[in-house]
C-alpha positions in Angstrom: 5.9 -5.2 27.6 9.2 -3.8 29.6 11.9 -2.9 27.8 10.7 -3.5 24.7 10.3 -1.1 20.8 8.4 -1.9 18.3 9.9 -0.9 14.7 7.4 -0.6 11.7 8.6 -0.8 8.1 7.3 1.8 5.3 5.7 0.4 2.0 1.4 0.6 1.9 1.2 -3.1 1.0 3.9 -4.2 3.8 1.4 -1.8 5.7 -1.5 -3.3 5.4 -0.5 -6.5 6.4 0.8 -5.1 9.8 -2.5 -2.7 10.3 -3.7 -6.5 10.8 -0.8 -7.3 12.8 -1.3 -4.4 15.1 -5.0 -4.7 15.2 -4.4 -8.2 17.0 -2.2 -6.4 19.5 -4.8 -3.8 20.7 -7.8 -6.2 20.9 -5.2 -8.0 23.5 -3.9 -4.4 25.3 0.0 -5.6 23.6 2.0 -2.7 24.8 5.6 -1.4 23.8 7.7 1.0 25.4 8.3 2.5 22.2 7.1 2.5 18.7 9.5 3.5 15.8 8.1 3.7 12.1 9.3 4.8 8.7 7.1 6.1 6.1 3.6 3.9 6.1 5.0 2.8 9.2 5.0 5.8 10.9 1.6 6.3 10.3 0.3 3.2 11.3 2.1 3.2 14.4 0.8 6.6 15.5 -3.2 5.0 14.5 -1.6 1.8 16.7 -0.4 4.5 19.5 -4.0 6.4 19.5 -5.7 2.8 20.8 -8.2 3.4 18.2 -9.3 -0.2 17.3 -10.1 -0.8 14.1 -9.0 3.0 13.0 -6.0 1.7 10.9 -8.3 -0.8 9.0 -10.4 2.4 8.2 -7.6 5.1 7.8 -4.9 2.5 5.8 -6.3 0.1 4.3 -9.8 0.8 2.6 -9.6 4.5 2.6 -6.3 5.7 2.0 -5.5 9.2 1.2 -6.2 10.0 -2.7 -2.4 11.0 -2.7 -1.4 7.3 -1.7 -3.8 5.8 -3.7 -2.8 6.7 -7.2 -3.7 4.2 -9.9 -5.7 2.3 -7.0 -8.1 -0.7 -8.3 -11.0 -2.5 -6.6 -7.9 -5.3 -7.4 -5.3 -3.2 -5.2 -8.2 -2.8 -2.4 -8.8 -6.1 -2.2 -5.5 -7.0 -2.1 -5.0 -4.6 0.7 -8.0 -6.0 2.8 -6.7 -9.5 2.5 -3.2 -8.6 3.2 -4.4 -6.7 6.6 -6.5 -10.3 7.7 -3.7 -12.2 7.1 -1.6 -10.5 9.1 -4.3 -10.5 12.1 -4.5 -13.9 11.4 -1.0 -15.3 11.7 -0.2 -13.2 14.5 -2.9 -14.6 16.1 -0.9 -18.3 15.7 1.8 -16.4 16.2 0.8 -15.4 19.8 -0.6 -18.5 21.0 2.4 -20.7 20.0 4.9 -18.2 21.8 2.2 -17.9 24.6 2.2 -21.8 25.2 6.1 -21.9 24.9 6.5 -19.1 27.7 4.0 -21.0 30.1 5.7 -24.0 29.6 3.3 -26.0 27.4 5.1 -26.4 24.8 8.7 -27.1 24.8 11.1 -25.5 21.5 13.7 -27.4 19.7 15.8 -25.4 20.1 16.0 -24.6 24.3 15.3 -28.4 25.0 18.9 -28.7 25.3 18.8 -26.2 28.0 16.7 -28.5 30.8 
């Protein structure tokens, strides 16, 4: 996309749900301009900058380093893994309802008053 930065908040669990996020953008070549990140988010933008797919499922989510993962539970893995589908997931839905709005499919309630 021209002209365009994508900023990625820190936090591991915030993180895992964007690894998903990001994973969605990859499998459809989503570019950005720039990619800003702070803390988790730095690293899972430079894993979403490397066009590894799938490397920031492995890396962030079920492996993280034994540093980050103090007091970590099968409970706070799973957590993790169903954080990062959910994110794929919605911005799957995401996508395809701002896909159909930009080709004209769909209109928005709030630019009908612009016709």
């Amino acid at each position: 996309m021209k002209n365009s930065c994508l900023v990625l908040e820190g936090g591991g669990l915030r993180g895992a749900f964007t690894s998903g996020v990001l994973e969605y953008f990859l499998e459809r070549n989503l570019n950005f301009d720039r990619v800003i990140g702070v803390s988790a988010g730095a690293c899972i933008g430079a894993s979403f900058l490397s066009k590894q797919q799938g490397r920031n499922r492995k890396v962030n989510v079920e492996n993280p380093s034994p540093e980050y993962s103090i007091g970590r539970t099968e409970k706070r893995l799973d957590l993790r893994l169903r954080l990062y589908h959910h994110g794929y997931q919605l911005a799957g839905e995401v996508f395809e309802e701002i896909k159909l709005f930009l080709d004209g499919t769909v209109a928005h309630p709030l630019t009908d008053h612009l016709k």
